[in-house]
DSSP file (Angstrom, degrees, kcal/mol; ACC not computed):
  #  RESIDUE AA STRUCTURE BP1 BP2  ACC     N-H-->O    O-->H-N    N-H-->O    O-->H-N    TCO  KAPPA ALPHA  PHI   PSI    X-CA   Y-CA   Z-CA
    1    1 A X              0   0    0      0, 0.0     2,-0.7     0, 0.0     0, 0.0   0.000 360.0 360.0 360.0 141.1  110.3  125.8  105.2
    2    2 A X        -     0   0    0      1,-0.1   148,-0.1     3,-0.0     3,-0.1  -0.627 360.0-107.1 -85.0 114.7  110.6  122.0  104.3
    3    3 A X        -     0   0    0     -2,-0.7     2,-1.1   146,-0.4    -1,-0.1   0.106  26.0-105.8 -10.2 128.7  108.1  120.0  105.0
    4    4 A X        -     0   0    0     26,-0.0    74,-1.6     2,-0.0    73,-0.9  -0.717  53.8-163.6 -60.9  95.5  108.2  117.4  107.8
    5    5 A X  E     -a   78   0A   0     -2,-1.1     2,-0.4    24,-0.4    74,-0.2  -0.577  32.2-169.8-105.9 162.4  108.5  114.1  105.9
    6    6 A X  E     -a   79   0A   0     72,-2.5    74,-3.3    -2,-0.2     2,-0.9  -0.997   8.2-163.6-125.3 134.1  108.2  110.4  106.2
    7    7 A X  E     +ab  80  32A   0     24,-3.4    26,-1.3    -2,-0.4     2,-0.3  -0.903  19.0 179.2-102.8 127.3  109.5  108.1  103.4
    8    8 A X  E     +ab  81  33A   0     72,-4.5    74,-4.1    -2,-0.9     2,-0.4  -0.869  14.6 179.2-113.9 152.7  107.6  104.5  104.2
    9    9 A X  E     -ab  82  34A   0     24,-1.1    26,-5.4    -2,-0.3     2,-0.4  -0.963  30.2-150.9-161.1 161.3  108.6  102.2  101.7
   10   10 A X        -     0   0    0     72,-2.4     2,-0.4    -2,-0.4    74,-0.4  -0.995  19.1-173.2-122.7 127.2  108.1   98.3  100.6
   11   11 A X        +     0   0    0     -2,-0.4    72,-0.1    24,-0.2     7,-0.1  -0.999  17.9 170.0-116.6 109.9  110.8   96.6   98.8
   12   12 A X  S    S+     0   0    0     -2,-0.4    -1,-0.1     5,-0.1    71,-0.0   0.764  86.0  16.0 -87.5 -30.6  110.6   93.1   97.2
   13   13 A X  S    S-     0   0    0      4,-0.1     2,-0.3     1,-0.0    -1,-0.0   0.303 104.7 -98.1-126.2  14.5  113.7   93.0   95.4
   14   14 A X  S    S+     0   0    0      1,-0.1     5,-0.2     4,-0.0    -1,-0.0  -0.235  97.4  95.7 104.4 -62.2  116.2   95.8   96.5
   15   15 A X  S  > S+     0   0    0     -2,-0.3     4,-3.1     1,-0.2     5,-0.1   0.793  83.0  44.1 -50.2 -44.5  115.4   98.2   93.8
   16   16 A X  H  > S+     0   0    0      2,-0.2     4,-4.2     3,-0.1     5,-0.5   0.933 108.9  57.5 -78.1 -44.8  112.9  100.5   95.5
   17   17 A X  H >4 S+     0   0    0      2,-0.3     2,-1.1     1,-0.2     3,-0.7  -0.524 106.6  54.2 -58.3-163.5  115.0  100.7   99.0
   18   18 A X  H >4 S+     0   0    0      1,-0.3     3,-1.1     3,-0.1    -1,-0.2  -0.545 111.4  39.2  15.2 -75.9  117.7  102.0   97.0
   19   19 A X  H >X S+     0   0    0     -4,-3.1     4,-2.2    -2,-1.1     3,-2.0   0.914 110.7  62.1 -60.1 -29.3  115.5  104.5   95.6
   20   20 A X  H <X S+     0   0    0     -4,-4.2     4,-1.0    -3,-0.7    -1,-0.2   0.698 113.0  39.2 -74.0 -17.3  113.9  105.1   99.2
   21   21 A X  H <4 S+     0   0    0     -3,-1.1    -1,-0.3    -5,-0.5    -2,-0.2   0.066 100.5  65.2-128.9  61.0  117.1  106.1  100.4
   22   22 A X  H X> S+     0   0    0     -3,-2.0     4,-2.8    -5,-0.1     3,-0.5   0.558 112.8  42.5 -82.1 -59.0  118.3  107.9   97.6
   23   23 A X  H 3X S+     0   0    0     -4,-2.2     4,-1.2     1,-0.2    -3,-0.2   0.887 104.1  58.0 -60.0 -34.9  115.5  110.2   98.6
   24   24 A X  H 3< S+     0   0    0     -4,-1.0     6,-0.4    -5,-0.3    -1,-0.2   0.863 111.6  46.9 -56.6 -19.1  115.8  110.2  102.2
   25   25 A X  H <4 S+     0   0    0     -3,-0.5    -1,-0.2     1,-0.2    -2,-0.2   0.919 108.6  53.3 -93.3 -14.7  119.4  111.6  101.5
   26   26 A X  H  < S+     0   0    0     -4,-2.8     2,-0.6     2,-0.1    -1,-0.2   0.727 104.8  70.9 -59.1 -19.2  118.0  114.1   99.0
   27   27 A X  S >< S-     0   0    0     -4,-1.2     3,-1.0    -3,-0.2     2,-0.3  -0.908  82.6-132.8-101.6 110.7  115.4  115.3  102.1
   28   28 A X  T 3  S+     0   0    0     -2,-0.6   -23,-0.2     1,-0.2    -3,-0.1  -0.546  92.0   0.5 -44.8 126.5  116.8  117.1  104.9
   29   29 A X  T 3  S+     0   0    0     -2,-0.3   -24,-0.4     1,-0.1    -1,-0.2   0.895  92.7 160.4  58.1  37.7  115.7  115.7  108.2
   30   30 A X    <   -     0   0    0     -3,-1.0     2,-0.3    -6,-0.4   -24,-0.1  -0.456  35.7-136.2 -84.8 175.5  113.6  113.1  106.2
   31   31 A X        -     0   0    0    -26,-0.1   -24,-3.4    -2,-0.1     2,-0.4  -0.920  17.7-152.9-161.1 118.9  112.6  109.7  108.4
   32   32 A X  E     +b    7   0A   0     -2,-0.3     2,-0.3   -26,-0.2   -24,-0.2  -0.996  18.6 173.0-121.1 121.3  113.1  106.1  106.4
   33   33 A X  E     -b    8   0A   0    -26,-1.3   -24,-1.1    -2,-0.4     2,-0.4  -0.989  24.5-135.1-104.8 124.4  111.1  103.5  107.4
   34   34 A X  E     -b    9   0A   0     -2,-0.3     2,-0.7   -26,-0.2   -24,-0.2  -0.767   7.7-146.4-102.6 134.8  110.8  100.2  105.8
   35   35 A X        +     0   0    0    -26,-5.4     2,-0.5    -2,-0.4   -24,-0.2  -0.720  34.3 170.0 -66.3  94.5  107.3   98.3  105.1
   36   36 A X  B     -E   67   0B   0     31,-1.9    31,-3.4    -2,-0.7     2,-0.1  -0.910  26.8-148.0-134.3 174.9  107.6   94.4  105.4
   37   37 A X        -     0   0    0     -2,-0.5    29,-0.1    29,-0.2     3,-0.0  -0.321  38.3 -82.2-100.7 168.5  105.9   91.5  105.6
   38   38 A X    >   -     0   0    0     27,-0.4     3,-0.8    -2,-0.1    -1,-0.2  -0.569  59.0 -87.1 -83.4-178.0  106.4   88.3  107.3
   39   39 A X  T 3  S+     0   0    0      1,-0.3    -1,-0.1     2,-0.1    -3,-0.0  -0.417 117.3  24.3 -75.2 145.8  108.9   85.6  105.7
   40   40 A X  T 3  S+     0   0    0      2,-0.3    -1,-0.3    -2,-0.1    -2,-0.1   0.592  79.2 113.8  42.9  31.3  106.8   83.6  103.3
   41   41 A X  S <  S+     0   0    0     -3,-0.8     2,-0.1     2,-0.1    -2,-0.1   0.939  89.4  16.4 -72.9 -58.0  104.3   86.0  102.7
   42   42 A X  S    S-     0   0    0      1,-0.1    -2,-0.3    10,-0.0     2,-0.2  -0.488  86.8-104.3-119.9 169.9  105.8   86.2   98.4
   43   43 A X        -     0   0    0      2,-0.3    -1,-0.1    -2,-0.1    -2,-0.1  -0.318  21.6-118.6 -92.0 178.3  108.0   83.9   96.5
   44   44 A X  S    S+     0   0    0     -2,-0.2     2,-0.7     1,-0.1     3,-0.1   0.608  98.6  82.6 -97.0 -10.1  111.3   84.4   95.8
   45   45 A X  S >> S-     0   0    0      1,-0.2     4,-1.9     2,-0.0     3,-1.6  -0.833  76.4-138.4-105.4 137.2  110.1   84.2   92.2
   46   46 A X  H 3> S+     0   0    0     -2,-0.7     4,-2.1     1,-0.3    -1,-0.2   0.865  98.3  42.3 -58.3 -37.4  108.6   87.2   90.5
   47   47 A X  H 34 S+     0   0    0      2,-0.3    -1,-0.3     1,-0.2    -2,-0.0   0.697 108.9  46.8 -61.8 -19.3  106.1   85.5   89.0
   48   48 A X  H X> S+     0   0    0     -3,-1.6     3,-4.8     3,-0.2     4,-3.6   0.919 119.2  58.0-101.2 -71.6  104.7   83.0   91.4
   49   49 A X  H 3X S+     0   0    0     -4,-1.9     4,-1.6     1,-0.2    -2,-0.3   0.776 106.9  49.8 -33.7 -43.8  104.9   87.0   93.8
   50   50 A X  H 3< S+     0   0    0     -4,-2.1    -1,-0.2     2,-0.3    -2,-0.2   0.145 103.5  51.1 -83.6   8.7  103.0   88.3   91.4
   51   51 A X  H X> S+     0   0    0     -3,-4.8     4,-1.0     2,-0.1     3,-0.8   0.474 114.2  51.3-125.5 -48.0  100.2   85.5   91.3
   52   52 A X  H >X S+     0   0    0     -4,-3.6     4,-1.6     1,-0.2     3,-1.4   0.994 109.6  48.9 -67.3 -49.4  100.0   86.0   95.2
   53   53 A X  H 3X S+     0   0    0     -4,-1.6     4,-1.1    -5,-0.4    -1,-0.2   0.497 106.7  46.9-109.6  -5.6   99.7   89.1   94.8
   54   54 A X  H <> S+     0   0    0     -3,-0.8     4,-1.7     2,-0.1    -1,-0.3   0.381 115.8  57.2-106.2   5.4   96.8   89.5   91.9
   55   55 A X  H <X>S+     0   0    0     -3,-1.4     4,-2.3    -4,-1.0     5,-0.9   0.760 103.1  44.7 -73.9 -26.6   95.0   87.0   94.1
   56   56 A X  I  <>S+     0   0    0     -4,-1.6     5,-1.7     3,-0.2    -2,-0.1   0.970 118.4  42.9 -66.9 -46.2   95.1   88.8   96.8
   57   57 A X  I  <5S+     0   0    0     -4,-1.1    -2,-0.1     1,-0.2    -3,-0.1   0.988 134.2  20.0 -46.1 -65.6   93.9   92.3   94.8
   58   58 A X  I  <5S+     0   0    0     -4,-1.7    -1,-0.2     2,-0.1    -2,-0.2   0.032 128.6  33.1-132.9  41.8   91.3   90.2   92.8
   59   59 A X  I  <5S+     0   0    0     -4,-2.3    -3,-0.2     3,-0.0    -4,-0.1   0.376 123.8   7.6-119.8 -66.1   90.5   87.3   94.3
   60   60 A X  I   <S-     0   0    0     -5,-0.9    -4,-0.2     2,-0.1    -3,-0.1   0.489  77.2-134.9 -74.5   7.3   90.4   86.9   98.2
   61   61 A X      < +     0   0    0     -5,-1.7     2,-0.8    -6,-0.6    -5,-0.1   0.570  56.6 140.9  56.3   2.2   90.9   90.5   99.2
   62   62 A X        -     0   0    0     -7,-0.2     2,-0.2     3,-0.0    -1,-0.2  -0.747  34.9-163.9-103.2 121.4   93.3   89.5  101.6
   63   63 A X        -     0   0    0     -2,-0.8    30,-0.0     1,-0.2   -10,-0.0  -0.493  29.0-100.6 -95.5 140.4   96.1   91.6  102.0
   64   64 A X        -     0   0    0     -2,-0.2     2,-0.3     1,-0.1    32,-0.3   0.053  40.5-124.6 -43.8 167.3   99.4   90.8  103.6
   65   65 A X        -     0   0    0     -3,-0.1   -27,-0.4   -27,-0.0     2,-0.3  -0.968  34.4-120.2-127.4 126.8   99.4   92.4  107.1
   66   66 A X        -     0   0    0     -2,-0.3     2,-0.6    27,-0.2   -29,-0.2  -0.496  11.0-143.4 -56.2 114.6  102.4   94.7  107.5
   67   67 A X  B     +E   36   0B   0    -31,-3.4   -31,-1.9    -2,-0.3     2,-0.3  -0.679  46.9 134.7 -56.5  88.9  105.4   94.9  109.8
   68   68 A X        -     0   0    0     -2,-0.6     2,-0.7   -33,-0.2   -33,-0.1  -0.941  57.5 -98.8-143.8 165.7  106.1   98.6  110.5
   69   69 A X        -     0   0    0     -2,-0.3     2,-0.5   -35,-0.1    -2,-0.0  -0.724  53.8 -86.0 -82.3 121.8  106.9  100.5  113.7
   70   70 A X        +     0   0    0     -2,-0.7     2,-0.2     2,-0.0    -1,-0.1  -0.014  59.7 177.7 -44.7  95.5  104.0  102.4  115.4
   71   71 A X        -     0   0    0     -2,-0.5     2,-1.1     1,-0.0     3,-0.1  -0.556  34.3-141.5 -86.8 136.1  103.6  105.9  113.8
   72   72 A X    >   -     0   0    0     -2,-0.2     3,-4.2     1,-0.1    -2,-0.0  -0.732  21.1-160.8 -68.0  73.7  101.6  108.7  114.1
   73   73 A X  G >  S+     0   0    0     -2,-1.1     3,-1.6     1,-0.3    -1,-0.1   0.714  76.9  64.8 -18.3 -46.2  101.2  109.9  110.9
   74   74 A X  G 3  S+     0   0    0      1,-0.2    -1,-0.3    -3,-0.1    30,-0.0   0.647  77.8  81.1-103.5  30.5  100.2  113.0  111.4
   75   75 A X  G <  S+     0   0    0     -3,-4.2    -1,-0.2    31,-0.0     2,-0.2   0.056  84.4  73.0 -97.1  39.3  103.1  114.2  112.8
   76   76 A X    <   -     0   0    0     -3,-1.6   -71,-0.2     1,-0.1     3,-0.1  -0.982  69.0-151.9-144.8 146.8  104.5  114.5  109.5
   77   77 A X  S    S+     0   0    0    -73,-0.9    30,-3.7     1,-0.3     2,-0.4   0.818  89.1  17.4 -92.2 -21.8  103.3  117.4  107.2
   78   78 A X  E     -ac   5 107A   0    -74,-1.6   -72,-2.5    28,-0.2     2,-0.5  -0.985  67.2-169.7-154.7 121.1  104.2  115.2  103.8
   79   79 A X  E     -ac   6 108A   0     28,-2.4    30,-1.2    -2,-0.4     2,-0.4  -0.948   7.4-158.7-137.3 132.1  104.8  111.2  103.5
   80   80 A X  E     -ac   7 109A   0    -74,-3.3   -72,-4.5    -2,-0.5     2,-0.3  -0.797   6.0-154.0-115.1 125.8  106.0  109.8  100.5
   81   81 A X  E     -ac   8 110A   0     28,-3.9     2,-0.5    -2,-0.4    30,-0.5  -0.965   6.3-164.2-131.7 138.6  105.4  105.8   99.9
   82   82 A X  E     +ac   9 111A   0    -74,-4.1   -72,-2.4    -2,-0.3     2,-0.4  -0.755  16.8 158.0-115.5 144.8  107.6  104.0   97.8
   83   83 A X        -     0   0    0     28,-2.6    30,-0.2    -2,-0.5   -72,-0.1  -0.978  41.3-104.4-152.1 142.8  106.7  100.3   96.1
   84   84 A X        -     0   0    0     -2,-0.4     7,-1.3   -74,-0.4     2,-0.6  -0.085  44.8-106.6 -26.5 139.8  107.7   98.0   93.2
   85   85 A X  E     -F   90   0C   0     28,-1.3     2,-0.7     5,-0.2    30,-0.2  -0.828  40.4-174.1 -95.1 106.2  105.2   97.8   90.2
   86   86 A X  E >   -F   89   0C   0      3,-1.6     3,-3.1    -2,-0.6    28,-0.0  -0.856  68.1 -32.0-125.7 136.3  103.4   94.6   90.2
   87   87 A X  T 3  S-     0   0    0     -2,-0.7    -1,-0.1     1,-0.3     3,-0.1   0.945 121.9 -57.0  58.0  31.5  101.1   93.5   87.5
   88   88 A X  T 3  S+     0   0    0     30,-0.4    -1,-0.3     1,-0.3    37,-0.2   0.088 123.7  91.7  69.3 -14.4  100.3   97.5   87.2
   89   89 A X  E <  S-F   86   0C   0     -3,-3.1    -3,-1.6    36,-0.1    -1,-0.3  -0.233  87.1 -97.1 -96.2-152.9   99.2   97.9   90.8
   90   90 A X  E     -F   85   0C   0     -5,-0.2     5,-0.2    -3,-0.1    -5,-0.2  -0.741  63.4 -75.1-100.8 136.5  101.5   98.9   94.1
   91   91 A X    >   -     0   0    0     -7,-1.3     3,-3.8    -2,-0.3     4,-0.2  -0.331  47.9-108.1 -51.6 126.7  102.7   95.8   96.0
   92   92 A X  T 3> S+     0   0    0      1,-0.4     4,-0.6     2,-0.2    -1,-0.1   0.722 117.9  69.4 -37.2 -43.3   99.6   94.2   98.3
   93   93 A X  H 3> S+     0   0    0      1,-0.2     4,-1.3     2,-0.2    -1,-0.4   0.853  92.9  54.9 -40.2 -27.8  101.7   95.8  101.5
   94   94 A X  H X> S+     0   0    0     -3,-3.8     3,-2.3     2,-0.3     4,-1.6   0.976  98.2  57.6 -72.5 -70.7  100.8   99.2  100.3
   95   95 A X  H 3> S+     0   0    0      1,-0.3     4,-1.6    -4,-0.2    -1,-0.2   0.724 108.4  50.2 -23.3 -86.8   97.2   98.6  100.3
   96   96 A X  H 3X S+     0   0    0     -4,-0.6     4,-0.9   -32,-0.3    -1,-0.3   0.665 107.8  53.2  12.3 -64.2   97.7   97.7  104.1
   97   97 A X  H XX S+     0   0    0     -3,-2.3     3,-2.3    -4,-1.3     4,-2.2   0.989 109.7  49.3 -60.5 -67.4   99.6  100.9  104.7
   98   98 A X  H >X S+     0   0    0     -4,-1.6     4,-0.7     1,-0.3     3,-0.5   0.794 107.1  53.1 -13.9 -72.5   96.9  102.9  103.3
   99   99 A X  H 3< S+     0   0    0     -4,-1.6    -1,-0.3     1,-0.3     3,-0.2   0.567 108.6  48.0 -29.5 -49.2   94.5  101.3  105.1
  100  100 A X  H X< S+     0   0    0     -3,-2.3     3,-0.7    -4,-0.9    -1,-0.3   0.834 105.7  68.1 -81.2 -45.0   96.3  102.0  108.2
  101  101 A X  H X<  +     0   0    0     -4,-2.2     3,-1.8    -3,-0.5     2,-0.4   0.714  64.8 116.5 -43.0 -49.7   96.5  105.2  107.0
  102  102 A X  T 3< S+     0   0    0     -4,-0.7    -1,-0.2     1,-0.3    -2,-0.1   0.305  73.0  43.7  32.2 -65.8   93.0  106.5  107.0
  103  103 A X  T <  S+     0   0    0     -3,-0.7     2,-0.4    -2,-0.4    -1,-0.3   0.232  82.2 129.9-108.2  19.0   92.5  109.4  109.3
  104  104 A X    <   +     0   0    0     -3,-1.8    30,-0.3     1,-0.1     4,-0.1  -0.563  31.3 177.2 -66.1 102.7   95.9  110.7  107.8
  105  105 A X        +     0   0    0     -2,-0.4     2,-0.1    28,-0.1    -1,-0.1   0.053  49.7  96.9-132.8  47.4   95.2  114.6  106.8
  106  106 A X  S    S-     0   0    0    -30,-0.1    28,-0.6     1,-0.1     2,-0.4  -0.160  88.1 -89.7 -63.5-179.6   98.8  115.4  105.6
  107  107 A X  E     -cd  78 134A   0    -30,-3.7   -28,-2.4    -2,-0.1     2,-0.3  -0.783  47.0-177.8-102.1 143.5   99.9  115.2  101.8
  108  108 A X  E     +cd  79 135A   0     26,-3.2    28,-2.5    -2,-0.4    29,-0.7  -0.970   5.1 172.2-130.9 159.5  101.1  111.9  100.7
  109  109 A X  E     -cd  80 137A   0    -30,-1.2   -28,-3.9    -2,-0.3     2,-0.3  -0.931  22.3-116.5-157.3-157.3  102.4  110.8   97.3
  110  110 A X  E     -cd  81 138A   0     27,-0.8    29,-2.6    -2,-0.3     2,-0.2  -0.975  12.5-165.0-148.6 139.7  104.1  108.0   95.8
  111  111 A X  E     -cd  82 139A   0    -30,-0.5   -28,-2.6    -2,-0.3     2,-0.3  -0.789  20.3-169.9 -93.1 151.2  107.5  106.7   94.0
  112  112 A X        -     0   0    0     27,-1.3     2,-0.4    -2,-0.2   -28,-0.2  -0.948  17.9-152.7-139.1 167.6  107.6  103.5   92.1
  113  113 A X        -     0   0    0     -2,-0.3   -28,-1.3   -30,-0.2     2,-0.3  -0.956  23.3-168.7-113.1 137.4  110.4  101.1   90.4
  114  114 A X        -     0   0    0     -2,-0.4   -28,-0.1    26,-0.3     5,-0.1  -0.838  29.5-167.2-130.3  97.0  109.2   99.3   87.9
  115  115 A X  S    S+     0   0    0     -2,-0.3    -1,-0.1   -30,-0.2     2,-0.1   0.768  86.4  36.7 -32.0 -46.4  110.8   96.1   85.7
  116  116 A X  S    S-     0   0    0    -31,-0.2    -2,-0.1    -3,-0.1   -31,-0.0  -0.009  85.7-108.6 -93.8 171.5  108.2   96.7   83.4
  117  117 A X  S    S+     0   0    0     -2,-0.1     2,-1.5     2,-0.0     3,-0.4  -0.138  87.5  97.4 -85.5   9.3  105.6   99.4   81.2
  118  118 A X        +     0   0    0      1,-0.2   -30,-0.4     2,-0.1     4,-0.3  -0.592  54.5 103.7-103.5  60.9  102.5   98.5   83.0
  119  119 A X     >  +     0   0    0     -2,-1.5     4,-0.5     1,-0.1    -1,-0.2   0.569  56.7  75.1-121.6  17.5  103.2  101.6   85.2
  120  120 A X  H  > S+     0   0    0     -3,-0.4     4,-0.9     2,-0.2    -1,-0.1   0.630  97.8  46.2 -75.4 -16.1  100.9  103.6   83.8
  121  121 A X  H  > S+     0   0    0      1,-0.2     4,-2.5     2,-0.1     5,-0.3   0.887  98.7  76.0 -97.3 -24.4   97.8  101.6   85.8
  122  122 A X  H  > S+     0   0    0     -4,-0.3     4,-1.7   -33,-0.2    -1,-0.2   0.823  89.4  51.6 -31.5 -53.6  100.1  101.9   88.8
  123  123 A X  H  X S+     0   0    0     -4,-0.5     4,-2.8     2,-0.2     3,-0.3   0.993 116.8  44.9 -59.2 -67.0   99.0  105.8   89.3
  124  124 A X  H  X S+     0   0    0     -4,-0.9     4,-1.7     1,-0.3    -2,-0.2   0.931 113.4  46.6 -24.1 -88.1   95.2  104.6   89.1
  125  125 A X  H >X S+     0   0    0     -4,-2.5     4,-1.6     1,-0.2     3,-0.6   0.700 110.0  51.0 -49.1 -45.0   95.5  102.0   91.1
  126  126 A X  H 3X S+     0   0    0     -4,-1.7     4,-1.9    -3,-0.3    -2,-0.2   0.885 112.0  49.8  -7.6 -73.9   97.6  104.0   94.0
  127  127 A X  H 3< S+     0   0    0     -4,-2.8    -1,-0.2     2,-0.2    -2,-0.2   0.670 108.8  49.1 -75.7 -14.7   95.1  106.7   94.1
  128  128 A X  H X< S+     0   0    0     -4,-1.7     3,-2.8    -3,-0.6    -2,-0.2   0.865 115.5  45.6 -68.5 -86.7   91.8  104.2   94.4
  129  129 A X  H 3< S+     0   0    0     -4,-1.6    -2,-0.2     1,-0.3    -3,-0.2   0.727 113.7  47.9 -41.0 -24.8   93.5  102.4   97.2
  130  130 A X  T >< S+     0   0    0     -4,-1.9     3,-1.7    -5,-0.3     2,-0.3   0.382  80.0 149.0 -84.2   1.1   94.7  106.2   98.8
  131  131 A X  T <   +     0   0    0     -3,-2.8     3,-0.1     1,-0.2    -3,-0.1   0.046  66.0  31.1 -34.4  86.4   90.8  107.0   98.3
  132  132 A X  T 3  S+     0   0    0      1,-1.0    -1,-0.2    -2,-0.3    -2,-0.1  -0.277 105.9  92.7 157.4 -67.1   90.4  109.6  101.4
  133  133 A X  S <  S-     0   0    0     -3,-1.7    -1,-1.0     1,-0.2     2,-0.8  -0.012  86.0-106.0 -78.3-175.1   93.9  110.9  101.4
  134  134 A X  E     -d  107   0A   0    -28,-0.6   -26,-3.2   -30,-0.3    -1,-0.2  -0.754  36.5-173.8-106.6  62.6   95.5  113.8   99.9
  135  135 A X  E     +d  108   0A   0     -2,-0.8   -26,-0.2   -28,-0.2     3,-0.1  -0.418   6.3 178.7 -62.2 132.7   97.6  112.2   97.0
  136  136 A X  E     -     0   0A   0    -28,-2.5     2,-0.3     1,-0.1   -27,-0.2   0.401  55.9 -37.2-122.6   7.8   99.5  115.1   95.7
  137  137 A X  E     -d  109   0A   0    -29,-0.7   -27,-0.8   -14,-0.1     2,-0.3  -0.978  44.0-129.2-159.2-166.6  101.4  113.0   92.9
  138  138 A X  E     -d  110   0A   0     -2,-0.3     2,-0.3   -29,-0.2   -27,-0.2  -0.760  17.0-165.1-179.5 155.2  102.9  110.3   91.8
  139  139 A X  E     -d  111   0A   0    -29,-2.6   -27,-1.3    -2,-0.3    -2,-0.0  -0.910  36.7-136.5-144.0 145.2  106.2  109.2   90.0
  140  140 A X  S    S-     0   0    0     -2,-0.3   -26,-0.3   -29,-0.2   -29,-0.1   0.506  96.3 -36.0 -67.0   5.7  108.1  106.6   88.1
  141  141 A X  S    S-     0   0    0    -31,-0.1    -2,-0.1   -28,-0.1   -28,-0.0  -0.237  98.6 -36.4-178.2 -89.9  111.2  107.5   90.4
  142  142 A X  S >  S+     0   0    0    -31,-0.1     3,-3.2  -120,-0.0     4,-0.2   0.664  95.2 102.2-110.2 -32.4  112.8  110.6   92.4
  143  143 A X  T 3  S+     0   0    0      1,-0.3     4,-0.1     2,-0.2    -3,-0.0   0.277  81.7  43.4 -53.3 -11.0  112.2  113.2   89.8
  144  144 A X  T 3> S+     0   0    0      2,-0.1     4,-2.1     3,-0.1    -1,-0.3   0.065  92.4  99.2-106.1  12.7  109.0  115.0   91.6
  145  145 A X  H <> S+     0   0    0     -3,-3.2     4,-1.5     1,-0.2    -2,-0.2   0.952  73.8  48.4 -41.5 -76.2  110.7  114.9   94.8
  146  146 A X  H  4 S+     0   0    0     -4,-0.2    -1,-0.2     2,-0.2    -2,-0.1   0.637 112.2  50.4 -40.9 -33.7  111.9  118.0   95.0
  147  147 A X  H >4 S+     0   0    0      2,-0.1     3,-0.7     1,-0.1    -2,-0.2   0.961 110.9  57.7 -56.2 -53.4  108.2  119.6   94.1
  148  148 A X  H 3< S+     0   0    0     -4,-2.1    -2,-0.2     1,-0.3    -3,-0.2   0.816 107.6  41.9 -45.9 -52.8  106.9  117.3   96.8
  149  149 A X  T 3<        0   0    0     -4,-1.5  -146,-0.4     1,-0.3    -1,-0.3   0.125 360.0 360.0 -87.5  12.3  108.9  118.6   99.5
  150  150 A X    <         0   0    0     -3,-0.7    -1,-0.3  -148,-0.1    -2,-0.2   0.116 360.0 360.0-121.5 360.0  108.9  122.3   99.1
């Protein structure tokens, strides 16, 4: 039987909502929800976004606060979260989602898009910020999908 899923996903630039509902149409009875932030949280350039956003990781610790509809996580058996690759980690929403995430004792795992080759620190980082939950993978795109959800 397939898994109850949630796809949550944070998009700065298009590319990962594209993949987040590539997968939702690949999941029967999958549930898309999109992560965001308010307007002027990031720039509209990646770099300057990507300077907020390794201050936030490693300098003040403060992380966007997220704009999502109120869920009960664990009324889904498997939730798959998808974010843009910045500077090797997961975009600062994610961290936030996690967070929120907590007492969450489904399986989750994680797609990313990536501009770049720093996506190797992306897995790392993903799974120290998910510290608690039940990462069962993570991937540079759809291609563990199908594992995930069966």
């Amino acid at each position: 039987m397939a898994k109850k899923t949630l796809i949550l996903y944070y998009s700065w630039s298009g590319e990962t909502k594209k993949m987040a509902e590539k997968i939702n149409s690949e999941i029967k009875d999958s549930e898309l929800k999109e992560v965001k932030v308010s307007e002027g949280t990031f720039d509209a350039d990646m770099y300057k976004t990507s300077d907020i956003a390794l201050d936030q990781i490693q300098g003040n610790k403060d992380f966007p606060e997220i704009q999502l509809d109120n869920i009960d996580y664990n009324n889904y058996d498997l939730i798959l979260i998808g974010s843009p690759v910045w500077s090797g980690y997961p975009a600062t929403p994610i961290k936030t989602l996690l967070d929120q995430m907590k007492n969450y004792r489904g399986e989750v795992a994680s797609f990313f898009t990536s501009a770049g080759t720093n996506h190797k620190a992306y897995v790392s980082h993903f799974n120290e910020w998910a510290d608690g939950l039940n990462v069962i993978g993570v991937a540079r795109d759809d291609s563990e999908v199908d594992k995930w959800s069966k």
